[in-house]
Each structure stands twice: as structure tokens, then as C-alpha cells.
PDB file of N, CA, C and O in Angstrom:
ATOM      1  N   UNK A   1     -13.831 -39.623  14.621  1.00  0.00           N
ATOM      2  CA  UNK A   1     -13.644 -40.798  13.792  1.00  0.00           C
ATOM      3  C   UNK A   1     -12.193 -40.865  13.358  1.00  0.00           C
ATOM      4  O   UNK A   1     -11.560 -39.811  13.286  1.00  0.00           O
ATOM      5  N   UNK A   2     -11.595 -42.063  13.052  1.00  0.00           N
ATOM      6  CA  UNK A   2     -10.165 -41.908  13.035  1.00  0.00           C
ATOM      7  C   UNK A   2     -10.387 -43.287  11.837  1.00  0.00           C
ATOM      8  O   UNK A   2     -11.331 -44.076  11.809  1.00  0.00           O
ATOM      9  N   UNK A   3      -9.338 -43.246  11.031  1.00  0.00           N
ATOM     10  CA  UNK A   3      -9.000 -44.468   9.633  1.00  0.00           C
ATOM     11  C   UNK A   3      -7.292 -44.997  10.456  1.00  0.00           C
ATOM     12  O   UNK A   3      -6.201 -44.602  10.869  1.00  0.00           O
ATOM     13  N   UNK A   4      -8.374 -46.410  10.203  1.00  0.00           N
ATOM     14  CA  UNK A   4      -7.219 -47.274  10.641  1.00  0.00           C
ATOM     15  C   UNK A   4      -6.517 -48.370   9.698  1.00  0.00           C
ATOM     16  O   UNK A   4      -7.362 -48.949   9.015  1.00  0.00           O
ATOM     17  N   UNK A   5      -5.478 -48.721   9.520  1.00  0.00           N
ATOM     18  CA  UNK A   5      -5.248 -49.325   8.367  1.00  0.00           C
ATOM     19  C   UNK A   5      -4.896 -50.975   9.126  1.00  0.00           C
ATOM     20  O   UNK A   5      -4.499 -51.002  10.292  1.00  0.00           O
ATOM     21  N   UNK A   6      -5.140 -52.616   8.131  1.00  0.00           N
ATOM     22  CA  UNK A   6      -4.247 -53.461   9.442  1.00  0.00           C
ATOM     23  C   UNK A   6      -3.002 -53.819   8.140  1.00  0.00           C
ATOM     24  O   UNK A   6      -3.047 -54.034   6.929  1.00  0.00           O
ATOM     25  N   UNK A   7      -2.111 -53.749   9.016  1.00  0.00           N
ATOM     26  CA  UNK A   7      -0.147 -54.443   9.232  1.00  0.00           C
ATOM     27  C   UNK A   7      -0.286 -55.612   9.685  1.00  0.00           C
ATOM     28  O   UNK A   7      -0.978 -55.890  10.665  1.00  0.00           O
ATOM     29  N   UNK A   8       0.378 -56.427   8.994  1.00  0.00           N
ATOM     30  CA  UNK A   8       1.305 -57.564   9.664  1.00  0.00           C
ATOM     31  C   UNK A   8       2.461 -57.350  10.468  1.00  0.00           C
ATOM     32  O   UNK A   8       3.339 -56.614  10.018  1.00  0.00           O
ATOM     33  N   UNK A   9       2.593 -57.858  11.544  1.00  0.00           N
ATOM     34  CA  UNK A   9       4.147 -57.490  12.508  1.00  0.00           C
ATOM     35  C   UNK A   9       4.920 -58.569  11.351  1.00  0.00           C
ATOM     36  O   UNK A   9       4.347 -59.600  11.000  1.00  0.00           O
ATOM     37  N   UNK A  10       6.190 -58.212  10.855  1.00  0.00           N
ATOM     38  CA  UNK A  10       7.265 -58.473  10.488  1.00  0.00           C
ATOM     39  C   UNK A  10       8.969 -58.795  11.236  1.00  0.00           C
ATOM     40  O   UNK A  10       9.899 -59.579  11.051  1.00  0.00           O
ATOM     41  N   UNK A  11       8.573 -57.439  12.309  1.00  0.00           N
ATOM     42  CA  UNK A  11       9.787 -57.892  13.373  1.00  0.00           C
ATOM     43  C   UNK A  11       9.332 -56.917  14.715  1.00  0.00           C
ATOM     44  O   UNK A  11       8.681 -55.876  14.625  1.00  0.00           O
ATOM     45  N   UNK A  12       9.778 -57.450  15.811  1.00  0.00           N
ATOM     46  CA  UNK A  12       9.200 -57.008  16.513  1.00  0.00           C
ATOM     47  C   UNK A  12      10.507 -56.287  17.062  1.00  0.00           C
ATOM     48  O   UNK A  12      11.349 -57.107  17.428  1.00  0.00           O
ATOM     49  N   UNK A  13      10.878 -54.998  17.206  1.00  0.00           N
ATOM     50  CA  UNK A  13      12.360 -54.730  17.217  1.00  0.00           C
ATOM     51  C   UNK A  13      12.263 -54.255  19.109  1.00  0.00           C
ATOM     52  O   UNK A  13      13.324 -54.077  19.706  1.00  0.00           O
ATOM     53  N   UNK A  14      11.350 -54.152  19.613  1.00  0.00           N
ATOM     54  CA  UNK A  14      11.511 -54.120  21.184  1.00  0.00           C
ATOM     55  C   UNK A  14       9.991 -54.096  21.824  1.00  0.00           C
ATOM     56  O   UNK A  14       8.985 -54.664  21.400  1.00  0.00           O
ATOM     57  N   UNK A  15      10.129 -53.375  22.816  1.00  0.00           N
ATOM     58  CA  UNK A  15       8.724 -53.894  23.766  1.00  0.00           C
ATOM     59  C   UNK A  15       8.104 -52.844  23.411  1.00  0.00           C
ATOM     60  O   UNK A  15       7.088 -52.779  24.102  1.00  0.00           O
ATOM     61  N   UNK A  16       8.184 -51.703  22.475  1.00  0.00           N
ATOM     62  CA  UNK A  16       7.794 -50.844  22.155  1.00  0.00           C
ATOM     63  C   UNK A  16       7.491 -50.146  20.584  1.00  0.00           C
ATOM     64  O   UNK A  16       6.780 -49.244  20.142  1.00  0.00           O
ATOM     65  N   UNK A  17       8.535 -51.192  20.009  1.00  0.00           N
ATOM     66  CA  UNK A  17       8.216 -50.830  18.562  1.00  0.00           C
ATOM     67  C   UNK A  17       8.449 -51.540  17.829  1.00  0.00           C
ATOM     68  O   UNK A  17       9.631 -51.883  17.812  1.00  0.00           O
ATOM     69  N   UNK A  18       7.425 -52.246  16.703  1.00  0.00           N
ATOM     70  CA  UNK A  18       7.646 -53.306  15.647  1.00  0.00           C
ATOM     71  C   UNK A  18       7.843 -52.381  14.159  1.00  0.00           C
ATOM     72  O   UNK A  18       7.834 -51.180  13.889  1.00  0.00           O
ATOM     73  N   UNK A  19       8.080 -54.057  13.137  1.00  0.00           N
ATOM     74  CA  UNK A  19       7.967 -53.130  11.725  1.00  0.00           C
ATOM     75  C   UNK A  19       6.749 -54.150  11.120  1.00  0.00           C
ATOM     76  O   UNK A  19       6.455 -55.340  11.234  1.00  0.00           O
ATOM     77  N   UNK A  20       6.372 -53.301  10.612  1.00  0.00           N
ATOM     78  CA  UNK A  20       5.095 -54.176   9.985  1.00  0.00           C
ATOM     79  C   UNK A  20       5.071 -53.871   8.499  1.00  0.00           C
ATOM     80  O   UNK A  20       5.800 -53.006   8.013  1.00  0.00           O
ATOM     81  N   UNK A  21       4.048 -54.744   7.643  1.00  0.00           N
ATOM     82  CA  UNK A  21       3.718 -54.640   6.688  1.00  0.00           C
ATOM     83  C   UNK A  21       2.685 -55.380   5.879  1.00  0.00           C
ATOM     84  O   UNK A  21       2.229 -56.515   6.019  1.00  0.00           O
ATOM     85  N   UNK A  22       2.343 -54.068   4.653  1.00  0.00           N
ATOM     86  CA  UNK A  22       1.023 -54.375   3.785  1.00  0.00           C
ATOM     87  C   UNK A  22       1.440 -54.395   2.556  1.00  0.00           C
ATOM     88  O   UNK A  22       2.391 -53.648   2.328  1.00  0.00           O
ATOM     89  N   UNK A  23       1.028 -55.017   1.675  1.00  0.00           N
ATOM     90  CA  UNK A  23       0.850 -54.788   0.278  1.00  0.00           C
ATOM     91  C   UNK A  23       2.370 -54.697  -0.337  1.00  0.00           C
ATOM     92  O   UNK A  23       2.643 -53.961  -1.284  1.00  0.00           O
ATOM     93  N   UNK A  24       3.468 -55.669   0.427  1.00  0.00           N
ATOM     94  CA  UNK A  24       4.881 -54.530  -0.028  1.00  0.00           C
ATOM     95  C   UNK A  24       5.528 -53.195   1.126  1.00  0.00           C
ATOM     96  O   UNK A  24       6.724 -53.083   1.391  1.00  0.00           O
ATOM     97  N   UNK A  25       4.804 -52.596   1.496  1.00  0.00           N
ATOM     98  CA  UNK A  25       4.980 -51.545   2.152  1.00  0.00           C
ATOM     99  C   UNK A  25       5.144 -51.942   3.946  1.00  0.00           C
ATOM    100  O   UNK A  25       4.329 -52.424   4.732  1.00  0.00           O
ATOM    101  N   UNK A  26       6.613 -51.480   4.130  1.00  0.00           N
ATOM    102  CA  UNK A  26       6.770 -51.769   5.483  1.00  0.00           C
ATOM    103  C   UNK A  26       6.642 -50.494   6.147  1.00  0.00           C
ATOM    104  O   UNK A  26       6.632 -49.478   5.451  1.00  0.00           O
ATOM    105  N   UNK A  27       6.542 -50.413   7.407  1.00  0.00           N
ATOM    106  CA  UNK A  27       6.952 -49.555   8.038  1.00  0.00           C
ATOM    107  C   UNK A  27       6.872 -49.824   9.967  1.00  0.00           C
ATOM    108  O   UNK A  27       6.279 -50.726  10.560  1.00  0.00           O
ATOM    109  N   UNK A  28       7.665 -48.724  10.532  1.00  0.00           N
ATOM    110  CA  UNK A  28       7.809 -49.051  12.125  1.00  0.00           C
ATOM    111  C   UNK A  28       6.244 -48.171  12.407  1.00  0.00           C
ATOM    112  O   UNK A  28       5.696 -47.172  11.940  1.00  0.00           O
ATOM    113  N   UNK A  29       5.876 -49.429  13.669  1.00  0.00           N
ATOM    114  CA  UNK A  29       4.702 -48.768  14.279  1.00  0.00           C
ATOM    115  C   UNK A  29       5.057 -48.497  15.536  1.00  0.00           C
ATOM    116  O   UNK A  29       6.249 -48.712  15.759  1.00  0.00           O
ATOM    117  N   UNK A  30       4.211 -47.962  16.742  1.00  0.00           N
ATOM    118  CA  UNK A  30       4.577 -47.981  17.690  1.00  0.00           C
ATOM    119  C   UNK A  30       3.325 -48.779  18.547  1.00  0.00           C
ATOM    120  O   UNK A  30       2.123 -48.810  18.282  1.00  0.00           O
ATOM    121  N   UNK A  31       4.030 -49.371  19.607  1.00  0.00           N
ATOM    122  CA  UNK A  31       3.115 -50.530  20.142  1.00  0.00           C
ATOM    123  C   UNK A  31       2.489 -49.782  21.497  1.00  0.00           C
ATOM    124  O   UNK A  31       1.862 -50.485  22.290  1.00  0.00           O
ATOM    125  N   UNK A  32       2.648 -48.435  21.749  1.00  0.00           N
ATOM    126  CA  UNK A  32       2.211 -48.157  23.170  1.00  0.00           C
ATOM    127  C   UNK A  32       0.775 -48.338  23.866  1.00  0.00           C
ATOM    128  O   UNK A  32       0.483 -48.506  25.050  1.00  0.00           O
ATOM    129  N   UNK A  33      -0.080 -48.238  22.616  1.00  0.00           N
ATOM    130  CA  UNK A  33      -1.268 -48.221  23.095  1.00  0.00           C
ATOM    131  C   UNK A  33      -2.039 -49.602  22.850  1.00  0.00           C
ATOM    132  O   UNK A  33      -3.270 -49.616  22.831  1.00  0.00           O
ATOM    133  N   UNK A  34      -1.318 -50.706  22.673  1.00  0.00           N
ATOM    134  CA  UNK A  34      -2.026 -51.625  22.721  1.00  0.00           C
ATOM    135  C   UNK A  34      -1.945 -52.665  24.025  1.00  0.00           C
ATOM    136  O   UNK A  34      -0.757 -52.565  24.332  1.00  0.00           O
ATOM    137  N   UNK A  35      -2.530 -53.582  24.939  1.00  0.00           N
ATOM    138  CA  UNK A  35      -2.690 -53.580  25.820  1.00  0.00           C
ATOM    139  C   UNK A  35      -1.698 -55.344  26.281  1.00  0.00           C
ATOM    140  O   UNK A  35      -1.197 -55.857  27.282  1.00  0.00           O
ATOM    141  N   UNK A  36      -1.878 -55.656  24.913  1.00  0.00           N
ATOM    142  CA  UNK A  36      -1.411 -56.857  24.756  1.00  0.00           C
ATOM    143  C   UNK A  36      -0.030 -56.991  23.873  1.00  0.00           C
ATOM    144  O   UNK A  36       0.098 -56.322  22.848  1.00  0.00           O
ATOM    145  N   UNK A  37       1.133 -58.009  24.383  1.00  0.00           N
ATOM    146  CA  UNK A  37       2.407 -58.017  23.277  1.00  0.00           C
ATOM    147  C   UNK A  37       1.792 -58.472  21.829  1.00  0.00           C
ATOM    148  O   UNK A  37       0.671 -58.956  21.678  1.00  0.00           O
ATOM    149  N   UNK A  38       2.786 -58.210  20.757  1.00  0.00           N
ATOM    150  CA  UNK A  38       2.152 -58.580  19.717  1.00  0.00           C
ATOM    151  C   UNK A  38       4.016 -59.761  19.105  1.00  0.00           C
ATOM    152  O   UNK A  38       5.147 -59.415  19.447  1.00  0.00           O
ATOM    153  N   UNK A  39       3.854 -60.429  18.640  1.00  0.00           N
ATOM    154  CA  UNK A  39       4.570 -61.249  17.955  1.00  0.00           C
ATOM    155  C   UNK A  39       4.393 -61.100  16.431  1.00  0.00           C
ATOM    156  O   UNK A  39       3.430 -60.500  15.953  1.00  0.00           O
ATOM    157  N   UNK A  40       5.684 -61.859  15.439  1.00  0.00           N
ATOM    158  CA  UNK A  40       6.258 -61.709  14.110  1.00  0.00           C
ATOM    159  C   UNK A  40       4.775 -62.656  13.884  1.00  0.00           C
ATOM    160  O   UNK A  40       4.421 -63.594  14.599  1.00  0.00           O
ATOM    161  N   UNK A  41       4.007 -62.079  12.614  1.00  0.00           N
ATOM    162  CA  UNK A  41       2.277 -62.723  11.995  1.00  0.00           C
ATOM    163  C   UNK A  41       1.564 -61.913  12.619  1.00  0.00           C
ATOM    164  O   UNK A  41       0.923 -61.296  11.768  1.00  0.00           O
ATOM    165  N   UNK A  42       1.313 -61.568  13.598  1.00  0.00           N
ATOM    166  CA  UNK A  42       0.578 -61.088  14.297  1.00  0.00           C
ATOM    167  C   UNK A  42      -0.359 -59.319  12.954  1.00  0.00           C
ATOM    168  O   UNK A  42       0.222 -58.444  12.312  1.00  0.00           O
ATOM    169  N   UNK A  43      -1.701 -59.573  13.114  1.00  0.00           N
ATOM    170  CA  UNK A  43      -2.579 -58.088  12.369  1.00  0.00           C
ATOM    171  C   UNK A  43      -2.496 -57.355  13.351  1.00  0.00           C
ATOM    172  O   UNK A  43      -2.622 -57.722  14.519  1.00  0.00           O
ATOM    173  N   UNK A  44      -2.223 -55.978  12.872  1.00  0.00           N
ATOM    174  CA  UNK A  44      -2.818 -55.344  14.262  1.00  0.00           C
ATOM    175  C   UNK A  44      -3.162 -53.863  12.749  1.00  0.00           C
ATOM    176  O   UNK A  44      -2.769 -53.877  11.583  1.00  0.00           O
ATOM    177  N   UNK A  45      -4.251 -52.497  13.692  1.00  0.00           N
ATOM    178  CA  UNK A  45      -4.835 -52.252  13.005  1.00  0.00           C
ATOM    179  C   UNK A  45      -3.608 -50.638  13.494  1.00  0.00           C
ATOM    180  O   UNK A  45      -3.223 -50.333  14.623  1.00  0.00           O
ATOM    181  N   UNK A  46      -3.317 -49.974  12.243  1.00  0.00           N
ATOM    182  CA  UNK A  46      -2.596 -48.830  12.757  1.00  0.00           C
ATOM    183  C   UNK A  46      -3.183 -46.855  12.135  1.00  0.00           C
ATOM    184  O   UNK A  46      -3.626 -46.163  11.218  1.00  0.00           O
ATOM    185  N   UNK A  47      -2.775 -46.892  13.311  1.00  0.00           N
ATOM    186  CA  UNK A  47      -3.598 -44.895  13.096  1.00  0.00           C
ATOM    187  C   UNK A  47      -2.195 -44.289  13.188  1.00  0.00           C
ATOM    188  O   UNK A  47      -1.325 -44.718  13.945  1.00  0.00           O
ATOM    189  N   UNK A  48      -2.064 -43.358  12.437  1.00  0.00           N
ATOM    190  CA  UNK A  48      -0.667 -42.447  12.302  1.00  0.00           C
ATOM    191  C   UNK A  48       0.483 -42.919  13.357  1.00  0.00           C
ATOM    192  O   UNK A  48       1.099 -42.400  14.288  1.00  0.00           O
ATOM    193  N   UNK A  49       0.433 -44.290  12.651  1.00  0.00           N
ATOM    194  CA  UNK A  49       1.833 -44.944  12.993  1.00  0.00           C
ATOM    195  C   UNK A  49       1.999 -46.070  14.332  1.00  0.00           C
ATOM    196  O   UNK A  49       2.783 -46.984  14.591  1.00  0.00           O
ATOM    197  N   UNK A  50       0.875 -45.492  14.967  1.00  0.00           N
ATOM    198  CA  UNK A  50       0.182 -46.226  16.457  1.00  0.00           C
ATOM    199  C   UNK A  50      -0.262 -47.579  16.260  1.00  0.00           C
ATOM    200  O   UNK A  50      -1.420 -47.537  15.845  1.00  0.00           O
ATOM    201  N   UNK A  51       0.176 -48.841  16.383  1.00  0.00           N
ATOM    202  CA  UNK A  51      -1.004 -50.162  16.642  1.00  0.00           C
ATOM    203  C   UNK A  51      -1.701 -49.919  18.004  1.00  0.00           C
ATOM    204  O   UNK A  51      -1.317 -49.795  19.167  1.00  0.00           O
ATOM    205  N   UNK A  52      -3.013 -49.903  17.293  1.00  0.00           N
ATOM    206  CA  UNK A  52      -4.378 -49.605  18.155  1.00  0.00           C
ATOM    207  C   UNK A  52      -5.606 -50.527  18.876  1.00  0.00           C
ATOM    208  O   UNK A  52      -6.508 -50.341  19.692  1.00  0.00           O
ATOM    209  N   UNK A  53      -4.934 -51.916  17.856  1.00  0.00           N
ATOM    210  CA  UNK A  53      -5.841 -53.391  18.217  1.00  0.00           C
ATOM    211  C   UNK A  53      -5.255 -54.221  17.399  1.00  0.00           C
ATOM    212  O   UNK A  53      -5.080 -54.136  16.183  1.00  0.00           O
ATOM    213  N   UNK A  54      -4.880 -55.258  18.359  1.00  0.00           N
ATOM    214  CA  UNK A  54      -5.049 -56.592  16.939  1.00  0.00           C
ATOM    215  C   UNK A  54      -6.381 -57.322  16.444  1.00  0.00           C
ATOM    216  O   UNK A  54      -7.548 -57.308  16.835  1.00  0.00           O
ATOM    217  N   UNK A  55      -5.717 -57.946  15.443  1.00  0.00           N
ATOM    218  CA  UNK A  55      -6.750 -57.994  14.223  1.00  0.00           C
ATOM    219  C   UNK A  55      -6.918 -59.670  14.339  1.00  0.00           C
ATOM    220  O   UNK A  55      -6.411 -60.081  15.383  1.00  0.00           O
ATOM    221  N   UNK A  56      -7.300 -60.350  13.804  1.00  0.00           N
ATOM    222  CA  UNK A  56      -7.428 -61.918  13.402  1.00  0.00           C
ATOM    223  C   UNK A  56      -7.430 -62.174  12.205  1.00  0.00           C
ATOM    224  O   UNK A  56      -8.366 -61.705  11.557  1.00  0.00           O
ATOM    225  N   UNK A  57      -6.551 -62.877  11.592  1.00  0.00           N
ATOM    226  CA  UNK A  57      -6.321 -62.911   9.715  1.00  0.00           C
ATOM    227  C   UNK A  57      -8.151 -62.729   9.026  1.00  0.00           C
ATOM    228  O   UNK A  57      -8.629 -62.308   7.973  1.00  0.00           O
ATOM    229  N   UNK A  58      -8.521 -63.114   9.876  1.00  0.00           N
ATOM    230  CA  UNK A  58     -10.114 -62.834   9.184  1.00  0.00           C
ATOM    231  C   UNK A  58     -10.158 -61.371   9.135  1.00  0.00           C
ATOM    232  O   UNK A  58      -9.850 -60.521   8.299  1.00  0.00           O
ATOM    233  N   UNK A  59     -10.450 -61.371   9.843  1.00  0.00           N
ATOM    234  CA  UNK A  59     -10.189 -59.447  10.599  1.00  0.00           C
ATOM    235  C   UNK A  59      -9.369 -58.163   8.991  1.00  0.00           C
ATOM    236  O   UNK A  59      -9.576 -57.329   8.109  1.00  0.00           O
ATOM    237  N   UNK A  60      -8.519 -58.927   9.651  1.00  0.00           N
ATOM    238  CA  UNK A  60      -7.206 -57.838   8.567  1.00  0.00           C
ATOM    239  C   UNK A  60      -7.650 -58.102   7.213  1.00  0.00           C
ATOM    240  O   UNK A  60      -7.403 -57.321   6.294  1.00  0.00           O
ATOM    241  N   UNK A  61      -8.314 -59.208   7.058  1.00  0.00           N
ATOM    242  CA  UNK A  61      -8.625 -59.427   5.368  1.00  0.00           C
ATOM    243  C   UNK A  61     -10.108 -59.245   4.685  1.00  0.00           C
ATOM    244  O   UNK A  61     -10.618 -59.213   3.565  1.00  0.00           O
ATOM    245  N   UNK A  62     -10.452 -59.153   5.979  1.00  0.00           N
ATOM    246  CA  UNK A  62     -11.905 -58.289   5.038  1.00  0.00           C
ATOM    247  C   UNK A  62     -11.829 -57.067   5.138  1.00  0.00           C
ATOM    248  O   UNK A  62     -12.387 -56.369   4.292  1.00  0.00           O
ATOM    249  N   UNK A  63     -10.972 -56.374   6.417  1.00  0.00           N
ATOM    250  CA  UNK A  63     -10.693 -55.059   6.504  1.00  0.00           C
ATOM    251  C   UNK A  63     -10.138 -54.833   5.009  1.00  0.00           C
ATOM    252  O   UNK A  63     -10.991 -54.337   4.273  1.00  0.00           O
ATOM    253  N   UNK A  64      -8.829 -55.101   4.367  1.00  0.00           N
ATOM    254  CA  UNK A  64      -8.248 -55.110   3.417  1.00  0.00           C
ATOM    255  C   UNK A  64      -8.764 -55.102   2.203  1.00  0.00           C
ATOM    256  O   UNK A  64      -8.352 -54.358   1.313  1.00  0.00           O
ATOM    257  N   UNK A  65      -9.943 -56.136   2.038  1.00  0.00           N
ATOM    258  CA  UNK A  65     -11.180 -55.892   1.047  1.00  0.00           C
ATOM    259  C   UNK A  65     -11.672 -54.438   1.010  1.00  0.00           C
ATOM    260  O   UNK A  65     -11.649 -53.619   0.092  1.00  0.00           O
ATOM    261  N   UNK A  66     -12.125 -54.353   2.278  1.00  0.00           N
ATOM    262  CA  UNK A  66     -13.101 -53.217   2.517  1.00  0.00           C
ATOM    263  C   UNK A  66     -12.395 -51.829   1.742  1.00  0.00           C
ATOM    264  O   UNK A  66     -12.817 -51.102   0.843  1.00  0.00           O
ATOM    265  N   UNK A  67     -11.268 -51.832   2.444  1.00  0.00           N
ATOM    266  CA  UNK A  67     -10.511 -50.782   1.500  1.00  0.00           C
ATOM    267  C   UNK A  67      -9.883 -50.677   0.069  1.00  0.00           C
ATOM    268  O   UNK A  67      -9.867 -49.571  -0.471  1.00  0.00           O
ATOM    269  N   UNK A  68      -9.488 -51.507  -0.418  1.00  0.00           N
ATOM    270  CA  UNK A  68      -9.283 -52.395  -1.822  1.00  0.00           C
ATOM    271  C   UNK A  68     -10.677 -51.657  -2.427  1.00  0.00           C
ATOM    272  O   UNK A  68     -10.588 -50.772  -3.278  1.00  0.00           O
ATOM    273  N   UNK A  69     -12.083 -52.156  -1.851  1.00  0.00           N
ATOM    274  CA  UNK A  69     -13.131 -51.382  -2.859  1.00  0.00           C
ATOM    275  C   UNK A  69     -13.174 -49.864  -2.741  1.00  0.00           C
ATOM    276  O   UNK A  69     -13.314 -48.990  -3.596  1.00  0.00           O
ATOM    277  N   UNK A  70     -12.959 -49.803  -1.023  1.00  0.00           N
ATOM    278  CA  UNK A  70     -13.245 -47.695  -1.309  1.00  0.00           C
ATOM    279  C   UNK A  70     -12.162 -47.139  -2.504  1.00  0.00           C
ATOM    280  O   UNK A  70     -12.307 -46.097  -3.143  1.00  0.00           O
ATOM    281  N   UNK A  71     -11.170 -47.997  -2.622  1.00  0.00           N
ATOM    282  CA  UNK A  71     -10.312 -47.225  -3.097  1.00  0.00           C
ATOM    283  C   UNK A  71     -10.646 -47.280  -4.951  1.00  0.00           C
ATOM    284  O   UNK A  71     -10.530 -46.416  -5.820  1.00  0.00           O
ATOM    285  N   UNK A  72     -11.098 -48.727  -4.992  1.00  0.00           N
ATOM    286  CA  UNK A  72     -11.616 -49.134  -6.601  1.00  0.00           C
ATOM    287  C   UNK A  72     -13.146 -48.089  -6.835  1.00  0.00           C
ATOM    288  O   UNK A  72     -13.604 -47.894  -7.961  1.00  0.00           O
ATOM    289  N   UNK A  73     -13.743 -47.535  -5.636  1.00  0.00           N
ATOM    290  CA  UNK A  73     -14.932 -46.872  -6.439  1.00  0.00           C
ATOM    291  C   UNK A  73     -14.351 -45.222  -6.319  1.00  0.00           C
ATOM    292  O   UNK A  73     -14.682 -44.420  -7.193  1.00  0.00           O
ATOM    293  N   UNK A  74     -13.753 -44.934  -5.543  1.00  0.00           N
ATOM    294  CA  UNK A  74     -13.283 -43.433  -5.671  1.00  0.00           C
ATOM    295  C   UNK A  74     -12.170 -43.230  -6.860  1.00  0.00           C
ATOM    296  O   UNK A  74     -11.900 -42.145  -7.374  1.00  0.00           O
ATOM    297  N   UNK A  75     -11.712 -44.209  -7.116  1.00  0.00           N
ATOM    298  CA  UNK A  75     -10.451 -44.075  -7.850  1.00  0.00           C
ATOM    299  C   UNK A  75     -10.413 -44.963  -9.041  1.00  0.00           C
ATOM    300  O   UNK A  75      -9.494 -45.743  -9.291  1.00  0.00           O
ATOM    301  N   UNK A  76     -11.588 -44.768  -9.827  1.00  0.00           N
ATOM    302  CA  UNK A  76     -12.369 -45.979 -10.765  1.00  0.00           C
ATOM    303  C   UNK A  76     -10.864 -46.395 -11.852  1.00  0.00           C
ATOM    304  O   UNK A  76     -10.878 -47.457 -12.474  1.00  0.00           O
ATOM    305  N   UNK A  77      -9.894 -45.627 -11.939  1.00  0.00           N
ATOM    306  CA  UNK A  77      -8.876 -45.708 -13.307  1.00  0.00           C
ATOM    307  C   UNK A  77      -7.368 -46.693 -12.302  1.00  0.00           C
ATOM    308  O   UNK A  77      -6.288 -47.055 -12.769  1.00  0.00           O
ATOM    309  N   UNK A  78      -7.921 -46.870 -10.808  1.00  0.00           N
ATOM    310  CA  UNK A  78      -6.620 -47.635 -10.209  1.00  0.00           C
ATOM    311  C   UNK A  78      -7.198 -49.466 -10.558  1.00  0.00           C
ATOM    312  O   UNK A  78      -8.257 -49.970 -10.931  1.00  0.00           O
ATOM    313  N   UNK A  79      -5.710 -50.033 -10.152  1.00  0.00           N
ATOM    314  CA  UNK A  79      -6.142 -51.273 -10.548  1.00  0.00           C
ATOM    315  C   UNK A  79      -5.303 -52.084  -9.526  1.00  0.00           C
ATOM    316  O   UNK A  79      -5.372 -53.313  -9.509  1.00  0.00           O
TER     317      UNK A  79
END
């Protein structure tokens, strides 16, 4: 089992590596294992740094929910 988080592409800096971002938080992913190019909007879902699938704004935002609550019931004092 592997935790995947989804990014927005922000810039796509070559055929191999974008910068993305969540919540504020950017960072470079690497695009090798995904099968398809990804463009600036574009969700895609990332595992230790890897985009692994893209997402569909539906997609990335209930994902985003989903974690938003694990994190509100394990961590009852975050906000």
C-alpha cells in the first residue's frame, strides 16, 4: 500500500520534471512514471516525490477532503 498525495502542476520545468503545489506548499515532482504529458492546472497524485496518475479537479478535491478529515480526526487540536 503506498499514500499518495494530489499537486497541482504549477510549472512544468521539462519533459521530466514539474513543480507543483498544495495548500501553499510547492514542490518539484518527477514525471517519469506517468504515461501521459501533464501541463500548468493539471492534478496529478504524488508518492515520494513521483507523479503517479492524474487526477480530475473532482478527483484532487475529494481526495483533499478525504485527507483534510484523516488529519481532523487523528489530530482533533489541528484546525
Amino acid at each position: 500500500m503506498c499514500l499518495a498525495y494530489p499537486y497541482k502542476i504549477v510549472e512544468v520545468k521539462d519533459e521530466w520534471t514539474a513543480v507543483a503545489e498544495v495548500q501553499g506548499v510547492k514542490t518539484e515532482v518527477a514525471l517519469h512514471l506517468l504515461p501521459e504529458k501533464v501541463k500548468e492546472g493539471d492534478w496529478v497524485l504524488v508518492h515520494v516525490g513521483f507523479a503517479i496518475k492524474k487526477l480530475s479537479e473532482e478527483e484532487a478535491q475529494e481526495s483533499l477532503r478525504y485527507w483534510d478529515e484523516i488529519l481532523r480526526l487523528t489530530q482533533p487540536n489541528v484546525e
